[in-house]
N, C-alpha and C positions, 0 to 999 in steps of 0.2 A: 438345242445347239447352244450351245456357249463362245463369248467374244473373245477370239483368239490374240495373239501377241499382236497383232496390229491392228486390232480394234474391228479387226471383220470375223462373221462368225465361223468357229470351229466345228466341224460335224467330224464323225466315225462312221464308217460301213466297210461291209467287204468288198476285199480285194482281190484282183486275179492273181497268182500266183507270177506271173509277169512285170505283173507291174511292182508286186511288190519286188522283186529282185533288180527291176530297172533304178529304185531309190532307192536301194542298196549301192546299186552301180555309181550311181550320182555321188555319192559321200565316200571320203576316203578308204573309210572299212564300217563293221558293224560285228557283230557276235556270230560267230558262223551258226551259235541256239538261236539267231533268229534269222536264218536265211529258212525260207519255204524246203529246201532238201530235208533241213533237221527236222520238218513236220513229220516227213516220209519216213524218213528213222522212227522217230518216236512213234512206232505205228500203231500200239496200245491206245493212245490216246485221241481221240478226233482234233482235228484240225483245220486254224482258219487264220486268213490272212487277213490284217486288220488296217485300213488307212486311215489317216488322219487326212482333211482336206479344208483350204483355207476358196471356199466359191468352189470352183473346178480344180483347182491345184492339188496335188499330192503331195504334202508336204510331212507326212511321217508316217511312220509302218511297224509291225509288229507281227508275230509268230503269238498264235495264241494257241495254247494244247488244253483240252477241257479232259478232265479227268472225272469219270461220273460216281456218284456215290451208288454203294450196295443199294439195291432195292430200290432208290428213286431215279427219277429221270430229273437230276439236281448234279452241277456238275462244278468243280472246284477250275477257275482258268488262271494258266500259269502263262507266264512271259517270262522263260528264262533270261536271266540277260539282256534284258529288255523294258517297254520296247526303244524303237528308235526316231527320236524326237528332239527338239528343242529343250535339253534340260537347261540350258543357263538362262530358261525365262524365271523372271519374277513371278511370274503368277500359275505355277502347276496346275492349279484347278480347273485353268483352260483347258487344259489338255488331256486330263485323267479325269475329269467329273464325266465329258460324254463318252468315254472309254468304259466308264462306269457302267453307266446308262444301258449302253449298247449290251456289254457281257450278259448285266440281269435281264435283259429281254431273250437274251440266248438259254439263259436257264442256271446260268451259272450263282451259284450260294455264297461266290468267296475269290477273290482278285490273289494269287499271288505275284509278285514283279520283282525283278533283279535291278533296279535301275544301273546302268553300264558308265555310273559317276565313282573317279576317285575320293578317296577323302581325304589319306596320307601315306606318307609313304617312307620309308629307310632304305639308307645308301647300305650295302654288303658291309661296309664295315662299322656302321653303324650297329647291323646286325651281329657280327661277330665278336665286338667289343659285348654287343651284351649274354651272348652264348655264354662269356668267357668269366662273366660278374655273377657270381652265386644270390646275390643280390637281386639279379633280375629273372622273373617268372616267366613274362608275358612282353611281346612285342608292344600293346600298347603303356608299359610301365617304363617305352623309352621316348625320350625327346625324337618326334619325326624330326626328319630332315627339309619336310616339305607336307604343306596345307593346303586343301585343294577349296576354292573358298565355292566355286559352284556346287562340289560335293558335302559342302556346309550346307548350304543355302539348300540343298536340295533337301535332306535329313531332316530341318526344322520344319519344311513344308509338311512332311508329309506325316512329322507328327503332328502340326495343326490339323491337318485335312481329315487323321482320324485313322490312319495306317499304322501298323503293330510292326514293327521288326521282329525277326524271324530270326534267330542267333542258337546253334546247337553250341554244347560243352565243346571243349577243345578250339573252337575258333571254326567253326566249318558251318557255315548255312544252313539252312534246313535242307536247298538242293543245291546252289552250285556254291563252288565255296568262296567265302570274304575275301581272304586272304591270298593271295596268288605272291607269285616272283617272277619277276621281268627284265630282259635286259634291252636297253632303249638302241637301240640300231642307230640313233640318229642325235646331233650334239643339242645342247641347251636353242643353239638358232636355227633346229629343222635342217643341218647338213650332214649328207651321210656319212655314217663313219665308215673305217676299212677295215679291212681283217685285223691286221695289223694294231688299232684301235681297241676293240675288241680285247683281242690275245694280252694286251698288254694289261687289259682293266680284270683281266681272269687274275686269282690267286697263286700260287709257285704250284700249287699241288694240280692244279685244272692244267696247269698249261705242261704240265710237266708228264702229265698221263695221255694227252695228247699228242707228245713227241713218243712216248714210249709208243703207243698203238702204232703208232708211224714207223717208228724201227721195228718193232716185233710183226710185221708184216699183215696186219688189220688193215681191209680193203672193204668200204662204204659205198652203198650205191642204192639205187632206186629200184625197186623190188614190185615184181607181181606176185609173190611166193604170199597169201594171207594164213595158206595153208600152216608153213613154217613158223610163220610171226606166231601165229597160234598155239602151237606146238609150246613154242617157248614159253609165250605168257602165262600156257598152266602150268610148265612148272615154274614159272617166276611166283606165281598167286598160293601153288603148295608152299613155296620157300617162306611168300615175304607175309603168310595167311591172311591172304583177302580172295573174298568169293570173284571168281571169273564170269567176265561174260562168255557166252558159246560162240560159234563160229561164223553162225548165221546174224549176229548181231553186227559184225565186222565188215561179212558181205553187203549186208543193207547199208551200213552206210560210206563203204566204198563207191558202190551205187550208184546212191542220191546223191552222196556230195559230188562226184568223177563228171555225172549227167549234167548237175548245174551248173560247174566250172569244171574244166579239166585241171584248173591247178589247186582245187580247193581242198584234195587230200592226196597225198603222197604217203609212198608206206620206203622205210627206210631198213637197210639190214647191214650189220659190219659183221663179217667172216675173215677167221683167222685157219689158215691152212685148212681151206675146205667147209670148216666147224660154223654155225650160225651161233657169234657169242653175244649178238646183241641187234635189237629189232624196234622201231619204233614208228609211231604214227603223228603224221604232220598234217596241219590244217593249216589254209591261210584262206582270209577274204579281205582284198584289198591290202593295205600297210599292217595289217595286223598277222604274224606267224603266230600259229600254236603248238607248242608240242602237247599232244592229246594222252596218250599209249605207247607205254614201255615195257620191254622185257626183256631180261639179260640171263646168259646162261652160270650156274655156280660153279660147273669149272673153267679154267681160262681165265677168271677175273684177272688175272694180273697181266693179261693183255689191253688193259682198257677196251675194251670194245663199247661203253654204253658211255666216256668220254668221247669216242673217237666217233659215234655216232650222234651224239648231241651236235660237236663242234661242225660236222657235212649241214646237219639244218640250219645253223645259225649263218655259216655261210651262203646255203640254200635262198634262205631269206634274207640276205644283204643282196643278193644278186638279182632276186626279183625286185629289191626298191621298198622290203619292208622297211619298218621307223620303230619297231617294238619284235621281240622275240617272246613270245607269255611261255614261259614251266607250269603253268597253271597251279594248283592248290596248294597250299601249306598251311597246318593249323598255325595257329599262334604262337605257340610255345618255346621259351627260348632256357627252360630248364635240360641243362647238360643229363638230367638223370629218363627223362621223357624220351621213350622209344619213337617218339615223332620228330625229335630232334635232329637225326642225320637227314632227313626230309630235307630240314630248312638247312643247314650246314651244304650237304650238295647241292644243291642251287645255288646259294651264296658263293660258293668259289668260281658261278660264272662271273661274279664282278658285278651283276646288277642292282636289282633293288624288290624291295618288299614294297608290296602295295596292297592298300587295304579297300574295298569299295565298300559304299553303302550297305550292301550287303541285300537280302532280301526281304520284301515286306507284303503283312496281307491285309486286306481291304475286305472287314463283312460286310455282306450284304442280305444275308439272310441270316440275323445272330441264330438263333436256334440252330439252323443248322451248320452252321459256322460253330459255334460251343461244340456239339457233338464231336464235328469232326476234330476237331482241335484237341477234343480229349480222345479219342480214339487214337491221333497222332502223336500223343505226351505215352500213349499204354503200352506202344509198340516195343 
């Protein structure tokens, strides 16, 4: 055990799956990768809930998914997202050394963790001044608008501590990605905003595709159809060439997530005269909304349908009391010639903001086998 943040000791063991979602309940939100449902989804991988405890108190938790290697019983543990803890302490090794500890007793050869700390962040037109500057390459090549100094503090730690960050080409993580786009639901002093609010912080072309949807008679609504959503998304993934997942992946975790919250996934569809032109998948736990999964049909674009079904969720999630709306992933890239570029361009005309987090990081523990895998994961 190790002396936790107030000087009594910090242990790790398992947890019930109860309890970890009761301190979930407790804190405003958390990564819905680290609510006990996402274990269920991720069903490849074995699964364990993890508490931190200060004496008898519960005081942190985590989703741990052990991924095993070929031929041994040696297993790589991931923490999407995670986990969920006191990062604005001084002293992380409270709280990640028995975390440590605990994994290599489980068998595991190698820590990876997302910690869920910002680090900076840009306002939409921050970003779009620099889409617009041939000059500029990379989001981090522009003055943030904002420094998040626990998200400092947390990065230098854990390169003392002895943790590798984990950074793919293009700005995208090794698993979830850095970079995300957000728009904040809620003002600089935590009061909610209104539609109204919102609409006005969209671009002329956001707000302008959403009045179109509105006249050209696009009608938005909350959906049992996974069947349909489905339908679309292959052909969205033939269109936009990225491999789909199947059907039964969608199912599972309609599922998990519906079982542990009923408002923790929502599946969303806008039809125009009959037609499914646009279909997408909504997660929220607690203050945090996410839009997860999109798919839009190629004909009828010019009905906005996949305007006119972002803007139902964002209202979706101002109504239940979210404080953040996540678009979740966006490479970095702010080169006008980069086919990743209308990525960050649509997002940006919601009015929100780029944010970057820590990103993710791994902890060997078993170098040998840690080296191996590492190179096996660079050959792929």
């Amino acid at each position: 055990m190790t002396p936790g943040p107030s000087g009594t000791l910090l242990s790790v063991r398992e947890i019930s799956e109860s309890e970890h979602l009761a301190l979930i309940r407790s804190r405003s939100s958390a990564s819905f990768l680290q609510t006990p449902a996402w274990g269920r989804v991720k069903s490849e991988w074995r699964r364990e809930s993890l508490g931190w405890f200060e004496g008898e108190q519960l005081v942190g938790a985590a989703l741990v998914l052990y991924r095993q290697l070929p031929k041994v019983k040696r297993y790589l543990a991931y923490l999407p997202e995670g986990p969920l803890l006191d990062w604005d302490t001084e002293d992380l090794a409270a709280w990640l050394a028995p975390m440590a500890a605990h994994l290599k007793r489980r068998g595991a050869f190698g820590v990876r963790m997302g910690p869920p700390v910002v680090t900076r962040r840009w306002t939409a037109a921050v970003v779009k001044d620099g889409i617009a500057d041939p000059a500029v390459h990379r989001l981090g090549e522009l003055p943030p608008t904002g420094r998040d100094a626990t998200g400092a503090r947390v990065v230098a730690q854990l390169r003392e501590l002895g943790w590798r960050p984990q950074v793919a080409e293009g700005g995208f993580a090794a698993g979830q990605p850095q970079y995300v786009f957000q728009v904040p639901l809620v003002d600089a002093d935590g009061k909610p905003r209104t539609e109204d609010d919102v609409l006005a912080g969209m671009n002329q072309l956001w707000r302008r595709n959403i009045k179109k949807a509105a006249k050209a008679g696009v009608e938005v609504s909350v959906s049992e159809d996974l069947e349909a959503f489905h339908d679309l998304y292959l052909h969205t993934a033939q269109r936009d060439h990225f491999t789909p997942r199947p059907l039964a992946y969608f199912r599972t975790m309609r599922d998990a997530l519906a079982a542990e919250d009923p408002d923790r996934f929502r599946l969303w569809a806008a039809h125009h005269e009959g037609d499914l032109v646009a279909a997408t998948i909504a997660i929220r736990v607690g203050t945090h909304a996410w839009y997860s999964y999109g798919a839009s049909s190629t004909e009828k674009r010019d009905v906005r349908g996949s305007n006119a079904v972002q803007w139902a969720m964002i209202r979706d999630a101002l109504a239940a009391g979210a404080a953040v709306y996540d678009l979740r992933g966006i490479t970095d890239t702010l080169d006008a010639d980069d086919p990743h570029v209308g990525l960050i361009q649509f997002k940006a005309g919601t009015g929100g903001e780029a944010v970057e987090y820590a990103g993710e990081w791994d902890l060997p523990l078993n170098r040998a086998l840690y080296a191996a895998f590492d190179l096996y994961m660079r050959r792929r």
